[in-house]
C-alpha positions as CSV (number, residue, x, y, z in Angstrom):
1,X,-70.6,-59.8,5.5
2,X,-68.6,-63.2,4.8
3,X,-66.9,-64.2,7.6
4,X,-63.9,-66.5,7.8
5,X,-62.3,-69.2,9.9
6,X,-59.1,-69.8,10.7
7,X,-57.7,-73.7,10.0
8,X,-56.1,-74.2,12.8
9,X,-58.8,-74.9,15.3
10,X,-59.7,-78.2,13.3
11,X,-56.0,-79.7,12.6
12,X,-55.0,-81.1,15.8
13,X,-57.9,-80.9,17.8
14,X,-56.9,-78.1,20.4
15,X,-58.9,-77.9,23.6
16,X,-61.0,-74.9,23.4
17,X,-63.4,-72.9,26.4
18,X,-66.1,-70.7,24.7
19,X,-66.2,-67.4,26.8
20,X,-69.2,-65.4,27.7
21,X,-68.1,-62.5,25.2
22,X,-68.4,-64.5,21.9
23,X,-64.5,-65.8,21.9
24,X,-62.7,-68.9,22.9
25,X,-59.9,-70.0,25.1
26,X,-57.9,-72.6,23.0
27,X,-54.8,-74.8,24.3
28,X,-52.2,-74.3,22.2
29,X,-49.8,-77.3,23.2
30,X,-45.7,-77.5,22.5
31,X,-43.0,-79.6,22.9
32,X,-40.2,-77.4,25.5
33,X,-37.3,-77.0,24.1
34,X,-34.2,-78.4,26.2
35,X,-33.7,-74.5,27.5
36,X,-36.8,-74.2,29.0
37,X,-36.5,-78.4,30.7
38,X,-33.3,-76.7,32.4
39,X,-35.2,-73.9,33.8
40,X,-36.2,-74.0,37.1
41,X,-39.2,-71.6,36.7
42,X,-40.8,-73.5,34.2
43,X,-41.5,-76.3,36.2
44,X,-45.3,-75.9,36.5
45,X,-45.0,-75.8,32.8
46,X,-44.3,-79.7,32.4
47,X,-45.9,-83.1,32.8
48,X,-45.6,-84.8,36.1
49,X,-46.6,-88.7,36.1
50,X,-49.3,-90.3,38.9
51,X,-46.9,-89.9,41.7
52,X,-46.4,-87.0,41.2
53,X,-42.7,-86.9,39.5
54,X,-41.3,-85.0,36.5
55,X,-41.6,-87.9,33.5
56,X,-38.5,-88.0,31.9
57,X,-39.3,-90.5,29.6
58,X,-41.4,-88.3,27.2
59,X,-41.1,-85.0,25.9
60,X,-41.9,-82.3,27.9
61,X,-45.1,-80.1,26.9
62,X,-46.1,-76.4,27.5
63,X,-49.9,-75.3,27.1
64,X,-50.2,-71.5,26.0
65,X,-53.6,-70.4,26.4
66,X,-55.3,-68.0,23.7
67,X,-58.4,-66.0,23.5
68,X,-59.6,-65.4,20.0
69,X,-62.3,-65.4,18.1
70,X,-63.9,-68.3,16.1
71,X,-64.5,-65.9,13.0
72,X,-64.4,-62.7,12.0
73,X,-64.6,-60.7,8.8
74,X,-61.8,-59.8,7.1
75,X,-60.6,-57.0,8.3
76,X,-60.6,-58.4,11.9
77,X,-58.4,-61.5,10.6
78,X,-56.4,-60.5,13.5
79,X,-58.6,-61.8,16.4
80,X,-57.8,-65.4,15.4
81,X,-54.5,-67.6,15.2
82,X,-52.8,-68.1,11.6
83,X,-50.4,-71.1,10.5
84,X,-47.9,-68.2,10.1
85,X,-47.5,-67.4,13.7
86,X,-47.2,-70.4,15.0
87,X,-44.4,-71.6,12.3
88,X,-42.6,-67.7,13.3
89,X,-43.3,-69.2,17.0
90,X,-41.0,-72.4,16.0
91,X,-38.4,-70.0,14.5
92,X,-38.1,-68.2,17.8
93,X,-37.8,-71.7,19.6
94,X,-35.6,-72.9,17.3
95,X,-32.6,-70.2,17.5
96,X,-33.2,-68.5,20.8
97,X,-29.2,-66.8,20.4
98,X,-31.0,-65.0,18.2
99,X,-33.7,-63.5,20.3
100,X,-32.3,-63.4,23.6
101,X,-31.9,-60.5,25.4
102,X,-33.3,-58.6,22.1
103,X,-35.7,-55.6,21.6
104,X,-38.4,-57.2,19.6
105,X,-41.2,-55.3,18.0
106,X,-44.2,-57.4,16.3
107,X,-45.9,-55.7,13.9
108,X,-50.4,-56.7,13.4
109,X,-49.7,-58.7,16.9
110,X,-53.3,-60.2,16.7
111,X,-54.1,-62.1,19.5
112,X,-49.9,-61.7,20.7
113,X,-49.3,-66.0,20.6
114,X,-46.1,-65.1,18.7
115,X,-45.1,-62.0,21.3
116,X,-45.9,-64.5,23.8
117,X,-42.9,-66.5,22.6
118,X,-40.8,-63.9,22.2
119,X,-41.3,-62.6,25.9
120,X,-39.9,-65.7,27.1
121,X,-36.2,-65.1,25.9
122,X,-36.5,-61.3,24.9
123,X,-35.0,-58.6,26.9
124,X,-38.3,-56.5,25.9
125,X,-41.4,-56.8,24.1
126,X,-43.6,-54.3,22.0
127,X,-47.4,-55.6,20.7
128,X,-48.7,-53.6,18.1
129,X,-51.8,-53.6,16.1
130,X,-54.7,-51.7,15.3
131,X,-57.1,-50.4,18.0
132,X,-60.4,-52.6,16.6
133,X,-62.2,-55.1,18.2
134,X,-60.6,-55.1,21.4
135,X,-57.8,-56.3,20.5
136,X,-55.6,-54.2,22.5
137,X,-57.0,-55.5,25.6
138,X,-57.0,-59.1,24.4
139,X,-53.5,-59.1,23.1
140,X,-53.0,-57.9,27.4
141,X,-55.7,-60.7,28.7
142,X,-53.5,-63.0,26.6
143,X,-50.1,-62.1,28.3
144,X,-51.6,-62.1,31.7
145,X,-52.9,-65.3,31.0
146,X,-49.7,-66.8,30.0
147,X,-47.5,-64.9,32.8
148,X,-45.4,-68.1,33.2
149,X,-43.6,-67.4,30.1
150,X,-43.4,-63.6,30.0
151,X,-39.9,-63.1,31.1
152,X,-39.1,-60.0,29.5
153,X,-41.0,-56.5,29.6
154,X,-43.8,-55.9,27.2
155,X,-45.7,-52.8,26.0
156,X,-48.8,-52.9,23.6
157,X,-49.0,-49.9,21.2
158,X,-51.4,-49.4,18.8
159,X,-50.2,-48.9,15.0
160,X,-52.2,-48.7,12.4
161,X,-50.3,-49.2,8.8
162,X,-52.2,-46.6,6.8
163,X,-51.5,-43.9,9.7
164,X,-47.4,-43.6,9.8
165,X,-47.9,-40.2,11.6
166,X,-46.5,-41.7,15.0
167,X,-46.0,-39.8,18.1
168,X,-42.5,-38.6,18.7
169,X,-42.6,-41.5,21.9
170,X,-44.1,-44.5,20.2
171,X,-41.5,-43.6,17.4
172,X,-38.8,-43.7,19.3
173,X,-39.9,-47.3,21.3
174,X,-40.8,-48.6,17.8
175,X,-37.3,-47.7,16.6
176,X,-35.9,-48.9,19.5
177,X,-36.0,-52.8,18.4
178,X,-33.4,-54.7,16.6
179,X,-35.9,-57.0,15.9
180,X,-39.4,-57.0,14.2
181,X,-41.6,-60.1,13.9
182,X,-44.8,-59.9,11.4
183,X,-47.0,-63.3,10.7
184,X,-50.0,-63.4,8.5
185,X,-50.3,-59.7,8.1
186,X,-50.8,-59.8,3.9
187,X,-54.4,-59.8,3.5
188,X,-55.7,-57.0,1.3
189,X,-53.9,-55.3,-1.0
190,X,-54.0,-51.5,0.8
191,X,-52.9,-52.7,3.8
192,X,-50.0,-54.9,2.3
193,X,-48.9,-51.9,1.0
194,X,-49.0,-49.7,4.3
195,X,-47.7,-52.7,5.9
196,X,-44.8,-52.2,3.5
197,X,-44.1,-48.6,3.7
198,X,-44.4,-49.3,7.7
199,X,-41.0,-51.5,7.2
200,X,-39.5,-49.1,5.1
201,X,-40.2,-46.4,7.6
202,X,-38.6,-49.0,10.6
203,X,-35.7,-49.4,8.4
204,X,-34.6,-46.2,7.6
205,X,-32.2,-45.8,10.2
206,X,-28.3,-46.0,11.0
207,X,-29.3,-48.9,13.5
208,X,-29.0,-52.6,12.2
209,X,-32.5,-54.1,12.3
210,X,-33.6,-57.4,11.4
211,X,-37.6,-58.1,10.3
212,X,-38.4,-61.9,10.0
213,X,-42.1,-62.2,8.4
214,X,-44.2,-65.5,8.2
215,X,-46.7,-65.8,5.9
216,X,-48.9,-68.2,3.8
217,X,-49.4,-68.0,0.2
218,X,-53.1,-68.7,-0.4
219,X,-53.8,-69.9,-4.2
220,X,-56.8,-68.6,-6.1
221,X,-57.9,-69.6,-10.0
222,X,-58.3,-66.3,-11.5
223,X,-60.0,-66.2,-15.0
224,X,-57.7,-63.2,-15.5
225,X,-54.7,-65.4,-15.7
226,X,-56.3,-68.4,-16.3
227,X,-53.9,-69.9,-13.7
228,X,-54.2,-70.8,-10.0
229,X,-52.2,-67.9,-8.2
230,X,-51.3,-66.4,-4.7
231,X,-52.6,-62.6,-5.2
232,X,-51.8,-61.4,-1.6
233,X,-48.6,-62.8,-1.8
234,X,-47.9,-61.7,-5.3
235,X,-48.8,-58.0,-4.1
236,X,-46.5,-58.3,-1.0
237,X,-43.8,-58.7,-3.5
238,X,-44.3,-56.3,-5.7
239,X,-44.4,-53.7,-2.8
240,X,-41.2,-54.9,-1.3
241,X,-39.7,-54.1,-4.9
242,X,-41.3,-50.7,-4.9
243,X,-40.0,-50.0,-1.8
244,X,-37.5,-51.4,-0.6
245,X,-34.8,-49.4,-1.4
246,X,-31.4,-50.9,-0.1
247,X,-32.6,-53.9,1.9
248,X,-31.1,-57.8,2.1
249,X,-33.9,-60.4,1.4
250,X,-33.8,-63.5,2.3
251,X,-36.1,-66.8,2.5
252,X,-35.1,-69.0,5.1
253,X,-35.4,-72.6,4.8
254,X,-38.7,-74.1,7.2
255,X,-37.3,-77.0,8.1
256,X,-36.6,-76.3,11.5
257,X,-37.4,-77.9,14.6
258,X,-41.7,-78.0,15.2
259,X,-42.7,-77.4,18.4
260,X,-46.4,-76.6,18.1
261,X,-49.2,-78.5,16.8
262,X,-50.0,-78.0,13.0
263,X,-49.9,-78.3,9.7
264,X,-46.7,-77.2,8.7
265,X,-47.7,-76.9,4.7
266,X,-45.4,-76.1,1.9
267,X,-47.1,-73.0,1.2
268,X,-45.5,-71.2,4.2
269,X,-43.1,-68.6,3.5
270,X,-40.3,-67.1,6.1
271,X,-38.6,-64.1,4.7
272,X,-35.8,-62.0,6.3
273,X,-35.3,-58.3,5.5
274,X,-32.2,-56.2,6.5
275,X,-31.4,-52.4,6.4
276,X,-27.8,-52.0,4.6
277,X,-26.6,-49.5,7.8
278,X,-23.7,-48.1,5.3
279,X,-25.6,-46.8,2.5
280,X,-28.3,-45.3,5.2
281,X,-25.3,-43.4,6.8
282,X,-24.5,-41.9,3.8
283,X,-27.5,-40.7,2.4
């Protein structure tokens, strides 16, 4: 079966360990953002000159360290790293009053770079994605790997989008969070739809609840249309008008601070969704 590859491992040339298993350990490398400088418990985080002392001349860096995969088919897109989560992963950075001391749920967590993030100025955490691959127990490798900048609780559910049947439990610690995060999870078209009904399912409640989703529009010529077009992207949209009832949509300008390393292109999309509270009361 075709297999693809993310383009992120050849933009900035990261510093990748091939494991025994078949993945890789790649340095993902940012710039810390003043609030993490200040904090005392990041200091093994940043660059220290020859001597020995904190450079101050020069921006201070912080290496996450990811296991993923190199490829993978398709439906296992979620063992590597996407453009997507690493531009949500800047968002985050970028307006930490908005995610500290939040319950944040990430939806198709992949390898859990983004929840990562999030753990560092979240009050708590919750990984989800589907129990394939091992990506359960990477998405945990990943977190203990990175236990410097998990500063919040985290839990790691398994949610599949084409099973909404949860368990009376992970229901109520899914609909628990304010916040929901999703990044590159529009792929195929029956997923993008379950993926959709999964939001509309999170968002049917008397709770506010904010869901910020990264994506990339990827262009195809179709002979169809005769016209270059972004199919996944295109079907993501039309779900969200088939479903989403009375919900806020919003695209929010990308031109926020980058902290990671790639190639920020202007086919990335950040959209944010709101539940309208009132009209849900009153149904």
């Amino acid at each position: 079966m075709h297999k693809v590859t993310s383009e992120i491992y050849t933009e900035n040339d990261q510093i990748s360990e091939e494991l025994d298993n078949g993945n890789a350990v790649t340095e993902f490398t940012f710039k810390c953002p003043s609030y993490m400088i200040e904090t005392e418990s990041t200091a093994e985080m940043l660059n220290y000159d020859s001597d020995d002392d904190l450079d101050v001349d020069r921006d201070k860096e912080g290496v996450i360290l990811i296991e993923h995969s190199v490829s993978t088919e398709l439906n296992l897109v979620g063992l590597q790293v996407w453009r997507a989560a690493l531009l949500l992963a800047d968002y985050i950075l970028s307006h930490q009053d908005l995610f500290r001391n939040q319950i944040i749920l990430e939806l198709g967590s992949g390898v859990g770079l983004t929840s990562i993030v999030a753990s560092y100025l979240a009050k708590e955490v919750i990984c989800t994605d589907i129990n394939a691959g091992d990506i359960l127990n990477l998405i945990e490798r990943n977190f203990l790997r990175n236990y410097t900048y998990v500063r919040s609780g985290f839990h790691i559910e398994e949610v599949n989008f084409l099973n909404l049947e949860w368990p009376k439990k992970l229901e109520e610690k899914l609909q628990s969070a304010n916040i929901v995060l999703a990044a590159d999870v529009i792929y195929d078209d029956k997923i993008t739809d379950g993926f959709v009904r999964t939001l509309m399912k999170l968002l049917y409640t008397k709770k506010k609840k904010i869901i910020y989703i990264a994506l990339e529009k990827r262009y195809v010529f179709t002979v169809a249309d005769l016209d270059t077009i972004a199919p996944m992207y295109e079907e993501f949209l039309r779900c969200v008008e088939k479903y989403k009832m009375n919900w806020s949509v919003d695209y929010i300008n990308i031109d926020f601070p980058r902290y990671f390393k790639y190639d920020r292109v202007k086919h990335l999309v950040l959209m944010k969704i709101q539940n309208n509270t009132r009209s849900v009361a009153h149904t």
